[in-house]
Backbone as CSV, one residue per row, in Angstrom:
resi,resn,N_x,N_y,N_z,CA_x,CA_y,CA_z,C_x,C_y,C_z
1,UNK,0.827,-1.189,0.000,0.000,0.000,0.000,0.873,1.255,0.000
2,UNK,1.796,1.526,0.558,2.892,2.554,0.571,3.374,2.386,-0.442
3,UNK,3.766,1.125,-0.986,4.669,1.641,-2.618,3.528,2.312,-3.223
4,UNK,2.386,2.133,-3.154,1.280,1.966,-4.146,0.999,4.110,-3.839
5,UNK,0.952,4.502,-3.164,1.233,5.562,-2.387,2.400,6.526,-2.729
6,UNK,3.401,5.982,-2.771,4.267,6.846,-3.291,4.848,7.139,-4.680
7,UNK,4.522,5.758,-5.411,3.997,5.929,-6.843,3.080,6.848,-7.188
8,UNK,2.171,7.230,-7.029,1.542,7.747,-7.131,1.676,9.617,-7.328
9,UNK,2.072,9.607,-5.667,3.133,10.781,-5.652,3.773,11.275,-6.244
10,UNK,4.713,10.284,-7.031,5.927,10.260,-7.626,5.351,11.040,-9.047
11,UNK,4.334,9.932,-9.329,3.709,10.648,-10.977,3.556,11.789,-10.974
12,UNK,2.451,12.201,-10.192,2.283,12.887,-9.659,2.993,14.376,-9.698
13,UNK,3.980,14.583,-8.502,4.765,14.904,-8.734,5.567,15.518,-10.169
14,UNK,5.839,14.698,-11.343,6.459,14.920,-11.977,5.716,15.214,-13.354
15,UNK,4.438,15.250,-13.242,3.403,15.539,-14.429,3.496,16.871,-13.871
16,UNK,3.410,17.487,-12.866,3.027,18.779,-11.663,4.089,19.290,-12.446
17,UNK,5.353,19.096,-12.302,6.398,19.515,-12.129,6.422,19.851,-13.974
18,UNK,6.176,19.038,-14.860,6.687,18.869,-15.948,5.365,19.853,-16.872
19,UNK,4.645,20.203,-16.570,3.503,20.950,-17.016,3.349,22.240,-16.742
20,UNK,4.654,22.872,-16.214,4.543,24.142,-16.052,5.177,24.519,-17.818
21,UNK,4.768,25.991,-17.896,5.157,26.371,-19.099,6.274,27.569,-18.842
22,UNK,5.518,28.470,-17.605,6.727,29.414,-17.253,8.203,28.980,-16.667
23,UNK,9.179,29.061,-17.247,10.248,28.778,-16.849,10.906,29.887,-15.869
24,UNK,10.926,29.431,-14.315,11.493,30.295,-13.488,12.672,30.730,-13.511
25,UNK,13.190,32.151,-12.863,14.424,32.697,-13.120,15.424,32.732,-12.192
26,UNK,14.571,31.972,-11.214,15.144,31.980,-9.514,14.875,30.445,-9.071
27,UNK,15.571,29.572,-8.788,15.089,28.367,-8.102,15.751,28.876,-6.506
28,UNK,15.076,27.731,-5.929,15.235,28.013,-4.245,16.183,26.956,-3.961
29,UNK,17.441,27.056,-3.537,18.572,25.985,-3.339,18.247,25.259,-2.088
30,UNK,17.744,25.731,-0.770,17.341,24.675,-0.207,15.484,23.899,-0.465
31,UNK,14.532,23.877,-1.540,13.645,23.092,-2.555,14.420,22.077,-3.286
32,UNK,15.501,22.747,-3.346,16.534,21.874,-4.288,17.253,20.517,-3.626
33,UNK,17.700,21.377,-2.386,18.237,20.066,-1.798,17.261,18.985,-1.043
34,UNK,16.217,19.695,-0.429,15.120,18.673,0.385,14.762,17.791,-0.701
35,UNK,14.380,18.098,-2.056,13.690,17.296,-3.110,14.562,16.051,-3.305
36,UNK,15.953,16.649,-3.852,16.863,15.585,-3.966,17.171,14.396,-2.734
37,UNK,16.822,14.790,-1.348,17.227,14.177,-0.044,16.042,13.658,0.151
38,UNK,15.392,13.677,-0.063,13.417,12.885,-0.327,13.283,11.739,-1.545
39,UNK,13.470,12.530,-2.538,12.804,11.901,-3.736,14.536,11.590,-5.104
40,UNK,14.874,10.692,-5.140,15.679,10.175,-5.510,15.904,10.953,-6.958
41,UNK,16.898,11.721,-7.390,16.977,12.922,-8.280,15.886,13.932,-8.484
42,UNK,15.141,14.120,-7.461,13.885,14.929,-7.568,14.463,16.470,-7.267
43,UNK,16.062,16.985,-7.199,16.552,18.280,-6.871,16.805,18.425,-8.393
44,UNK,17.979,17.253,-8.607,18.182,17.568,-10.421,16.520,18.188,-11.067
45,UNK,15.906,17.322,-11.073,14.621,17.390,-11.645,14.255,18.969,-11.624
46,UNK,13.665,19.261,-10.762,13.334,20.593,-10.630,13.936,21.798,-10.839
47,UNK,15.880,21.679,-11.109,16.558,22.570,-11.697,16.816,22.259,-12.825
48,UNK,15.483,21.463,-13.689,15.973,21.151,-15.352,17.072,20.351,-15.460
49,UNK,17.691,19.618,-14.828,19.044,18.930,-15.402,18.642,17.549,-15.385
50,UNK,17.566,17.149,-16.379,16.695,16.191,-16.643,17.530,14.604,-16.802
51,UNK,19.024,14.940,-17.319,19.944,13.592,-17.746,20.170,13.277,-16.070
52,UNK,20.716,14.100,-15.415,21.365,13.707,-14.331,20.534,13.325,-13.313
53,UNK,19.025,14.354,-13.422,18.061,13.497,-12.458,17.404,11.975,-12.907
54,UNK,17.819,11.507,-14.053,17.204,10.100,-14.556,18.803,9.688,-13.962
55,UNK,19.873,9.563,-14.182,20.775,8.756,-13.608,21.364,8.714,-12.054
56,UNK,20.622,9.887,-11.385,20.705,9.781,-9.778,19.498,9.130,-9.530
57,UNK,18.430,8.839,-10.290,17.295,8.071,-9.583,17.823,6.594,-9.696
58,UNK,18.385,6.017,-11.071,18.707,5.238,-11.435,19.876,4.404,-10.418
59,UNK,20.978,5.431,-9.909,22.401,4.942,-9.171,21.432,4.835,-7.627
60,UNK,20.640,5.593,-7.203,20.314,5.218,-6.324,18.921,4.279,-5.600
61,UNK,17.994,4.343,-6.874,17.407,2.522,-6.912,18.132,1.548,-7.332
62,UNK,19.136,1.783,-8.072,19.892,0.243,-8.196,20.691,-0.212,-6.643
63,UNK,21.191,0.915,-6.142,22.153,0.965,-4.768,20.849,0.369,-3.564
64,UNK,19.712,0.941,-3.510,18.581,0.256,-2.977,18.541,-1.161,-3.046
65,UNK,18.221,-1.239,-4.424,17.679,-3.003,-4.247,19.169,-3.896,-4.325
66,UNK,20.133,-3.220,-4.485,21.076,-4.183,-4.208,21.344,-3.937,-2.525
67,UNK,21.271,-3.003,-1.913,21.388,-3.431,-0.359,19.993,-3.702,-0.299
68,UNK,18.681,-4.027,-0.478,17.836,-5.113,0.169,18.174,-6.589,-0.294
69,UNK,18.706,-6.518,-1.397,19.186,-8.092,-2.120,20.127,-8.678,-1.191
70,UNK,20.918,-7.699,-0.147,21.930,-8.274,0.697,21.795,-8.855,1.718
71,UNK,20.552,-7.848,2.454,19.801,-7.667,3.299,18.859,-9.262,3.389
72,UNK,17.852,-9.862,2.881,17.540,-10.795,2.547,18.711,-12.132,2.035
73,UNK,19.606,-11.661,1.652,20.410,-13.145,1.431,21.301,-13.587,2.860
74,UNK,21.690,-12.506,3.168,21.696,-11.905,4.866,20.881,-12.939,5.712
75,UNK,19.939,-12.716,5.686,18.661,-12.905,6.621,18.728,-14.881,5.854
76,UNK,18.643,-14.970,5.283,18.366,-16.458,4.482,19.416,-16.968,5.201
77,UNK,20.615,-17.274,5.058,22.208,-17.389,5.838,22.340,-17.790,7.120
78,UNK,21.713,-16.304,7.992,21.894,-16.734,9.348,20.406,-17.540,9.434
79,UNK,19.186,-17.757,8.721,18.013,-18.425,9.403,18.977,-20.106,9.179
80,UNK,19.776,-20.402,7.976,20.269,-21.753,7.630,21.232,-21.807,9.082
81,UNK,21.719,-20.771,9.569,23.251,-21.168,10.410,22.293,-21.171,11.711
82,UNK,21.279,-20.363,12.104,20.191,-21.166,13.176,19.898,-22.243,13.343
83,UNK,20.228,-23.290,12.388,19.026,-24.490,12.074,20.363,-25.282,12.139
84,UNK,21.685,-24.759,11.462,22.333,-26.430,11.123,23.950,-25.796,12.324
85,UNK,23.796,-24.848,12.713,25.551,-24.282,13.265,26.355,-24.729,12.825
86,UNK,26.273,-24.168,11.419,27.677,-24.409,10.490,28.475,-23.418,10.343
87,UNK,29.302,-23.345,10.598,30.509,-22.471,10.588,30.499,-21.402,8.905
88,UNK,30.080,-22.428,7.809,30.140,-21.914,6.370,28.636,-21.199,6.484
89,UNK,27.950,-21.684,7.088,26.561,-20.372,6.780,26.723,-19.208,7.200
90,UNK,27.237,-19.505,8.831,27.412,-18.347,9.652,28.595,-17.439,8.673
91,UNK,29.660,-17.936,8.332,30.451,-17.162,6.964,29.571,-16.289,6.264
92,UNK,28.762,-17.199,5.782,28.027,-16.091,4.743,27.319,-15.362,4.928
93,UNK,26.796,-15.567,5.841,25.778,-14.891,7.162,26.740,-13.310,6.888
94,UNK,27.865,-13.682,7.120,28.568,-12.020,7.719,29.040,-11.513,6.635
95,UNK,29.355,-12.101,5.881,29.561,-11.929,3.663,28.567,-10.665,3.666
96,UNK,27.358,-11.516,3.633,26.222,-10.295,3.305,26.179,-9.520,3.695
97,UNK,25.953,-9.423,5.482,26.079,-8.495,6.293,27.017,-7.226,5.903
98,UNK,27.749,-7.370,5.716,28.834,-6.663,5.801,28.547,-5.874,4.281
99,UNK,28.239,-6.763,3.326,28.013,-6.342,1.670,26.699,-5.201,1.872
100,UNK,25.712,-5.327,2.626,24.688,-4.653,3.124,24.962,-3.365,3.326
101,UNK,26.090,-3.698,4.474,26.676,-2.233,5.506,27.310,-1.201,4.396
102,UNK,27.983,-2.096,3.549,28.931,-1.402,2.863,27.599,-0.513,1.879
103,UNK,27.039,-1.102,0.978,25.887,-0.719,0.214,24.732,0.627,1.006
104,UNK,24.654,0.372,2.221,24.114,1.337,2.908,24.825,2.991,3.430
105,UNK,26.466,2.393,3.167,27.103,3.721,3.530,27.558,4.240,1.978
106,UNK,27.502,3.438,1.064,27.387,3.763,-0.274,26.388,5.064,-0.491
107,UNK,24.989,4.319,-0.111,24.177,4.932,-0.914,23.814,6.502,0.377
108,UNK,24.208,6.139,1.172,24.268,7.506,2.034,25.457,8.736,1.468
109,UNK,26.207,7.962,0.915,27.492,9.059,0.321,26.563,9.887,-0.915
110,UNK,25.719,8.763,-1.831,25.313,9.061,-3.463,24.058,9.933,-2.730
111,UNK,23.440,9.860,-1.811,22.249,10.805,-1.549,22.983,12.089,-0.653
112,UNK,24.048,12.482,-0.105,24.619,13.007,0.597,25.104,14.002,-0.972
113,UNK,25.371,13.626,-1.772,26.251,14.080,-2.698,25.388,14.770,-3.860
114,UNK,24.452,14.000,-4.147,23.156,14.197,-4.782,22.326,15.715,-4.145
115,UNK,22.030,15.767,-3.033,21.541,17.049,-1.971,22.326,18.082,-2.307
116,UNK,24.197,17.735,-2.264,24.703,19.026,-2.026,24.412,19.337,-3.947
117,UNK,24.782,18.729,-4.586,24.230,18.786,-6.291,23.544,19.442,-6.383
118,UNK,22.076,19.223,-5.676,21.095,20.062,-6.157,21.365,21.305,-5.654
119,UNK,21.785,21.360,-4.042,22.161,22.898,-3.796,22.657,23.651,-4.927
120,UNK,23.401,23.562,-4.797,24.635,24.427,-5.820,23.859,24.693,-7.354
121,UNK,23.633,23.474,-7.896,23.255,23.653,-8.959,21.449,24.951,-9.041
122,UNK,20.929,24.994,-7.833,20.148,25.660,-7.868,20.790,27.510,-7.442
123,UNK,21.668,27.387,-6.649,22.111,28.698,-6.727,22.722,29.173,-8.078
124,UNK,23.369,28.074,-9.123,24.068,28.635,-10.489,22.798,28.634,-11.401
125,UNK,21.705,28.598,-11.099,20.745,28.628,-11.976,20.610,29.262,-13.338
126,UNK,20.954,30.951,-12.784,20.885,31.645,-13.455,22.334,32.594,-13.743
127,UNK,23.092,31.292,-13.618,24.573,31.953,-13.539,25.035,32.931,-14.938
128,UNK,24.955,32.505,-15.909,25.028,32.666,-17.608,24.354,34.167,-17.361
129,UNK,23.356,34.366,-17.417,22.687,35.696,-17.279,23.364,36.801,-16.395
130,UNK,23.808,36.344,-15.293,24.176,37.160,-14.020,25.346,37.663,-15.136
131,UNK,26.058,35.930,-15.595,27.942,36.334,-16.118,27.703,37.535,-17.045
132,UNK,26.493,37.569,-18.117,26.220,38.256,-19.088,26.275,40.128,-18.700
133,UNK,25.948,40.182,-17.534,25.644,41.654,-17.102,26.964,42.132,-16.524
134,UNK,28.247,41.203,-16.308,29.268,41.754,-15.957,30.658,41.785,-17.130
135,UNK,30.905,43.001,-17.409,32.235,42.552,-18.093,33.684,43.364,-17.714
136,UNK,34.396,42.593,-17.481,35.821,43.075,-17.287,36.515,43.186,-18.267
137,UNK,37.540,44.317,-18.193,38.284,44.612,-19.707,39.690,45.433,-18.834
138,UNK,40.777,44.713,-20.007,41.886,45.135,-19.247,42.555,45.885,-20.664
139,UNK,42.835,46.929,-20.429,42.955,48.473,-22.039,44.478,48.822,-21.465
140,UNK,45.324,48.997,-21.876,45.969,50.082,-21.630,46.640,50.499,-20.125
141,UNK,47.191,49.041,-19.345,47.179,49.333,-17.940,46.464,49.792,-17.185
142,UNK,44.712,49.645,-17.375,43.947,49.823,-16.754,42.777,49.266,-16.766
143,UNK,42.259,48.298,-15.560,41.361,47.546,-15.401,39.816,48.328,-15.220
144,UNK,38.841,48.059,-16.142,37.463,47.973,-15.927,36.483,47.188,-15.449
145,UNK,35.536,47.157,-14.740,34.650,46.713,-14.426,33.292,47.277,-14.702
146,UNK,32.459,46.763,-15.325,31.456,47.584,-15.587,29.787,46.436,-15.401
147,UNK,28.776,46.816,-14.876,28.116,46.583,-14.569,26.506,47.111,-15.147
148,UNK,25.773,46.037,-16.155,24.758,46.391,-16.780,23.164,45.494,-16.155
149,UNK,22.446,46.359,-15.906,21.309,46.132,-14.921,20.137,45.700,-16.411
């Protein structure tokens, strides 16, 4: 019922998102980062960087179901090393375990990294435009700066 729930959302979400026509001139860098730290490239998404939010959703559902795949082979392992106290289950028992742990501090780095992404990338939003209104010029041993509103 919760997947069923957040699917939903998700569509949701991204029909919402994808049906605007006005293109904003200002994104909000922390919208940017909560989205991305929620919704698995949902910061890319919303600052237009449409490739990178399909391959951060992608690196981090694959990083998902491979730490529940661990998680469960995990769990299968030690229920066999309950039943028979074999030294080789209990092995694998901690194989997984450990493949799990590792996969879980993985995917905390790729969502950790993903957040600060969207930050940033939402403060350079409108970087090109800003660069456009400033130009420096160096003439004659003497530096300009000039500034067009």
């Amino acid at each position: 019922m919760h997947k069923l729930l957040i699917t939903i959302f998700l569509i949701s979400f991204f029909v919402h998102a994808s049906g605007e026509e006005v293109e904003l001139k200002v994104k909000k860098p922390f919208k940017a980062a909560a989205l991305s730290l929620f919704i698995p490239g949902g910061g890319q998404f919303y600052n237009g960087a449409y490739l990178k939010s399909t391959g951060v959703l992608a690196l981090e559902t694959g990083m998902i179901g491979l730490a529940v795949y661990h998680h469960f082979k995990a769990e299968d392992y030690y229920d066999k090393y309950r039943i028979s106290n074999s030294e080789n289950d209990y092995n694998d028992y901690l194989d997984y375990y450990y493949k799990r742990q590792s996969d879980l501090w993985w995917l905390g780095a790729v969502v950790f990294l993903s957040t600060i992404d969207a930050f940033v990338d939402a403060h350079l939003f409108n970087f090109e435009e800003k660069k456009n209104k400033i130009h420096l010029k160096f003439e004659d041993n003497v530096i300009s700066l000039s500034y067009h509103f």
